[in-house]
ZAMARGU-4260 file (C-alpha; in steps of 0.2 Angstrom, whole numbers, plus 5000, padded with zeros to 4 digits):
<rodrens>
0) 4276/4820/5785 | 4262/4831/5776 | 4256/4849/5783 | 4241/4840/5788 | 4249/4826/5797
5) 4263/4837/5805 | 4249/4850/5811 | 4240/4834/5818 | 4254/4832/5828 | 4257/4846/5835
10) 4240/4850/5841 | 4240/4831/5849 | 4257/4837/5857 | 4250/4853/5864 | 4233/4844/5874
15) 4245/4831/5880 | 4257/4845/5885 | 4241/4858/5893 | 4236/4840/5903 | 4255/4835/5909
20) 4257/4854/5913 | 4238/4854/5924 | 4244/4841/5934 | 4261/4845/5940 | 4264/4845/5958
25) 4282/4856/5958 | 4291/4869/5948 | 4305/4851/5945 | 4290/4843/5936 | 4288/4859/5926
30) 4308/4857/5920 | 4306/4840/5915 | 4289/4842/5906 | 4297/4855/5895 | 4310/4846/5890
35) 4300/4832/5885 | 4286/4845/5876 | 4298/4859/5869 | 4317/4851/5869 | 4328/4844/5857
40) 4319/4827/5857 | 4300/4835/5858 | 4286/4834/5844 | 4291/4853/5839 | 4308/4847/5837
45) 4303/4835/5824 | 4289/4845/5815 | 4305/4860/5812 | 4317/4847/5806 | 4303/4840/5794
50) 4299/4857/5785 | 4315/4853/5774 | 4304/4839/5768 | 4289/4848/5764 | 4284/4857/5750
55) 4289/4875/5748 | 4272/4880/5747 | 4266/4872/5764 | 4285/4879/5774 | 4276/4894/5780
60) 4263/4885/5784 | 4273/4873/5797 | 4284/4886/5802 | 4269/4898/5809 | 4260/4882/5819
65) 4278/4877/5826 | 4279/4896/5834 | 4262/4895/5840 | 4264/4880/5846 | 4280/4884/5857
70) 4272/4901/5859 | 4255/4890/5867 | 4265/4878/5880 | 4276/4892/5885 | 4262/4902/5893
75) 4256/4887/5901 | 4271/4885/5909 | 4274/4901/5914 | 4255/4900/5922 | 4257/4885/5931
80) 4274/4890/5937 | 4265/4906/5946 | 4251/4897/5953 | 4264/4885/5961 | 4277/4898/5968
85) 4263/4904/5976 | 4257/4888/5984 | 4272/4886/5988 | 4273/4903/5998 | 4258/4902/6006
90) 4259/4882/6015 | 4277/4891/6021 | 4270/4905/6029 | 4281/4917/6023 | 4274/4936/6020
95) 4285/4943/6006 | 4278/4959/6007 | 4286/4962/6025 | 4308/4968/6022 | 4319/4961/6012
100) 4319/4959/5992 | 4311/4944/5992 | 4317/4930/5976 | 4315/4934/5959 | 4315/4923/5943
105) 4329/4925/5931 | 4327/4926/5914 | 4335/4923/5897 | 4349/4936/5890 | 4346/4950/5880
110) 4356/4944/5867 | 4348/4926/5869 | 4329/4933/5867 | 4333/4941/5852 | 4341/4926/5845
115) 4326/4916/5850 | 4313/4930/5840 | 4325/4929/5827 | 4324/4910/5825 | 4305/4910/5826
120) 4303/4922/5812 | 4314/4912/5802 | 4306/4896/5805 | 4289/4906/5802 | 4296/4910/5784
125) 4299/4890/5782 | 4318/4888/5787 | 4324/4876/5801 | 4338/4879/5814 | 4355/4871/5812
130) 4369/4871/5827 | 4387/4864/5825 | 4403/4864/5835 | 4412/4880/5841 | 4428/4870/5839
135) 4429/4871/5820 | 4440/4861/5808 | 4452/4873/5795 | 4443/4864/5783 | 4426/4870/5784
140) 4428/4886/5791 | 4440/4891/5778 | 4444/4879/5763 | 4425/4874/5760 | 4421/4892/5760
145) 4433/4895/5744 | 4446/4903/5757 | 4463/4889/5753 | 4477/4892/5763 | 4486/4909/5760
150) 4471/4916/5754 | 4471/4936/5757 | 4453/4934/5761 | 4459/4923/5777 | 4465/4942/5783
155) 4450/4947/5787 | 4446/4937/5800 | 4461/4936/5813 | 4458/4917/5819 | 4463/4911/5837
160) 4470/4894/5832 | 4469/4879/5848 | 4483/4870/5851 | 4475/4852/5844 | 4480/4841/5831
165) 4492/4848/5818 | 4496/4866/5818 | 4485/4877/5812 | 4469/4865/5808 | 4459/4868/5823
170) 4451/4885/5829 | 4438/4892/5837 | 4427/4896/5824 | 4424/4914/5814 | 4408/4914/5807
175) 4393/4901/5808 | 4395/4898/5789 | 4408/4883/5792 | 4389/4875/5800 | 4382/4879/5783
180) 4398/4869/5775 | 4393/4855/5787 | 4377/4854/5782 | 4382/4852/5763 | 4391/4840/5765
185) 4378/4828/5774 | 4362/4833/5765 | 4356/4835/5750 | 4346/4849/5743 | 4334/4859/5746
190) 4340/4866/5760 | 4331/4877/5769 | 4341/4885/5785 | 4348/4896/5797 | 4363/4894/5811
195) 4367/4904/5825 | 4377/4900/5838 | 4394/4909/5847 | 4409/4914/5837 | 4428/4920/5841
200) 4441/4933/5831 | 4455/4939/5840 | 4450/4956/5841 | 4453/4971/5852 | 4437/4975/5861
205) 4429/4993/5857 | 4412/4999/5855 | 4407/4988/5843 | 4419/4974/5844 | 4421/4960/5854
210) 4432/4944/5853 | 4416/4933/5857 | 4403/4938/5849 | 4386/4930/5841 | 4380/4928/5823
215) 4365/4921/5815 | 4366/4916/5796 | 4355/4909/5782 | 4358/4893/5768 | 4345/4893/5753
220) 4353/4878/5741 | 4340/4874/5727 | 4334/4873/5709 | 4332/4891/5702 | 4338/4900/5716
225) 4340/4920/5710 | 4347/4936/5718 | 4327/4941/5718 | 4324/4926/5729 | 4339/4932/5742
230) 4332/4950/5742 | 4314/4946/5745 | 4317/4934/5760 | 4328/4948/5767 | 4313/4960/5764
235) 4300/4947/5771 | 4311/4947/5786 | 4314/4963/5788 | 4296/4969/5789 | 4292/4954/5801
240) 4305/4958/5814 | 4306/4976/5812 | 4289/4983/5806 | 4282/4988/5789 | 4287/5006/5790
245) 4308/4997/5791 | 4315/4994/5773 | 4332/4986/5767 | 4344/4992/5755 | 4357/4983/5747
250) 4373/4988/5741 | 4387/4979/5731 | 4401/4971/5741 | 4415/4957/5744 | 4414/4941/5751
255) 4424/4926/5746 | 4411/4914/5748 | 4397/4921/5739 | 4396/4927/5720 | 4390/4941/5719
260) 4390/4947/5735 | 4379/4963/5743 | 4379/4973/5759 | 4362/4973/5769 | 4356/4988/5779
265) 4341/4995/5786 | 4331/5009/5789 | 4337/5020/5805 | 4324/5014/5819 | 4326/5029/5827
270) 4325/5040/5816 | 4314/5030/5800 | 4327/5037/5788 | 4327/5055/5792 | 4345/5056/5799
275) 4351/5054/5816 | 4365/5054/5826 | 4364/5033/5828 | 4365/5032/5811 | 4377/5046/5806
280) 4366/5055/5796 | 4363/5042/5783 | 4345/5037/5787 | 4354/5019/5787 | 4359/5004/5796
285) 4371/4990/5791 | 4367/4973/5797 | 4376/4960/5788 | 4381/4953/5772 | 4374/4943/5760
290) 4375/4936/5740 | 4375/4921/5729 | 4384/4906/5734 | 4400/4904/5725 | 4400/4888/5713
295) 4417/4885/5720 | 4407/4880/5738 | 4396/4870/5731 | 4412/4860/5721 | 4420/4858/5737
300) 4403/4849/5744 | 4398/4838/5731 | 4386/4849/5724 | 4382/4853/5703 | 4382/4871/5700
305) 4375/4869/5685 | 4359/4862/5695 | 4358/4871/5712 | 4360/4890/5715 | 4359/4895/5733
310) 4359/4912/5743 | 4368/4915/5760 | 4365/4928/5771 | 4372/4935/5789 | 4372/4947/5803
315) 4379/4949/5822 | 4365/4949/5837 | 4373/4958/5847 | 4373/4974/5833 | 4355/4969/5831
320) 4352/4969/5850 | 4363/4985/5850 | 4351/4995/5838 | 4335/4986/5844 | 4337/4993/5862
325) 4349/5006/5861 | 4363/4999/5869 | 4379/5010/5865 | 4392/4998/5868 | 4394/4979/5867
330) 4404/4976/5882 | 4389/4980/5891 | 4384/4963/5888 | 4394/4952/5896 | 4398/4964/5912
335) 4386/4953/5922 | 4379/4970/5929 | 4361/4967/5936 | 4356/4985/5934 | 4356/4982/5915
340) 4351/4964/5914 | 4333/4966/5923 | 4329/4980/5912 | 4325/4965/5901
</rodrens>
């Protein structure tokens, strides 16, 4: 499918979609008109998995119409959705404005807001969104990753192994990189994505810790891949989500699956660099870690190393939530208290 073709699409999508959405009778015909226009098996749904196939000058391109698109039928929904609770309310005869608290709508997470914004900027800078199992094999979540068994790097991530198959071959996954082995070993460069998704350490919850947490990370496998490429996409990203007066730095650091391998941080958002107590003086942020894939990843997956270079990249949302809205503890998000939640 070309730019021109998959825009076609999408603006054919969104008429059919502002007609379907004009004539729904119930907040039910809403839901199922959603899922067909903004769901897994939608239009949308097809153009973002079709940007892989386009050429890297038209991905930003595809990416932008995708998020205005889901940006478009979203307000339409949201219209009709108000002009039918309030049919509703009046053919009742209910006055709302008389006791009680009356209903409100819920709404999506914290956490899970972010990760949408997140995905749509990457899609906007011409990536597409994977998703795998939470229930990960030993194999990609480790041994793909250049991590064998009774490899030191394994310490690092203290692993809650299930009681499955043989022991010690299936856990609930650490990172969302074993996705990213997955995706290499059924595709073919380029690829062009990100995954987020849930993932589990057994670790004692603090401040900043938590043993469920979420993460969202980045695969870039093509020709001619460089460090410069990995630093400029987290830039581009940087400036999107965060504002142009936001900058990243990046420091040298280890990971076992990327060759060589860098820490990413950000300009204090409180402070702009001056130095604050959020980021103990420092003017900076850390946010995630990044690098160069290893060729020993792309030997495991089939892949030449002498003709495909790749960059990873990775952060936690609930630290980027954290820093974004000021909350100072991540517990605060799964307490379920709804004093917190409809701040948001």
């Amino acid at each position: 499918m070309t730019l021109a073709e998959t825009r076609a699409s999408l603006d054919q999508a969104l008429e059919e979609a502002r007609a379907a959405i004009a004539g729904a009778a119930s907040t039910d015909e809403l839901k199922e008109i959603e899922r067909g226009f903004i769901g897994k098996r939608s239009p949308v749904a097809a153009a973002s998995k079709s940007i892989k196939d386009l050429a890297p000058e038209d991905r930003p391109a595809v990416g932008q119409a995708v998020s205005s698109y889901k940006q478009s039928v979203a307000e339409l929904l949201e219209s009709r959705r108000e002009e039918l609770t309030g049919v509703t309310a009046e053919v009742a005869g209910i006055d709302l404005t008389i006791g009680g608290h009356g209903l409100t709508r819920g709404h999506l997470h914290l956490v899970n807001q972010v990760r949408r914004e997140l995905e749509d900027v990457f899609v906007g800078l011409g990536f597409w969104v994977a998703e795998g199992p939470e229930a990960e094999l030993d194999w990609y979540n480790f041994e793909v990753l250049n991590m064998p068994p009774a490899h030191p790097a394994r310490d690092m991530q203290d692993t809650i192994y299930l009681e499955l198959g043989d022991p010690q071959q299936v856990l609930l996954r650490t990172h969302t990189s074993a996705v990213q082995a997955r995706v290499m070993e059924r595709m073919q460069p380029p690829i062009y994505c990100v995954v987020p998704g849930r993932t589990f350490r057994k670790e004692t919850l603090d401040a900043r810790h938590s043993p469920m947490f979420h993460q969202i990370e980045g695969l870039v496998v093509d020709r001619g891949i460089t460090m410069a490429d990995l630093f400029g996409t987290i830039e581009a990203f940087t400036r999107t989500y965060f504002g142009p007066t936001i900058q990243a730095r990046f420091r040298p650091d280890f990971f076992p699956y990327t060759e060589p391998s860098a820490e990413y941080a950000v300009t204090c958002i409180f402070c702009e660099g001056s130095g604050c107590s959020v980021c103990s003086r420092t003017g900076w942020i850390e946010l995630g870690g990044c690098g160069m894939v290893d060729p020993n990843v792309f030997g495991a997956v089939g892949y030449d190393p002498e003709v495909y270079t790749g960059f990873a990249f990775g952060f936690g949302l609930e630290r980027m939530t954290m820093i974004r809205y000021g909350v100072d503890h991540v517990k605060t998000f799964f307490e379920n208290d709804d004093r917190f939640l409809r701040q948001f």
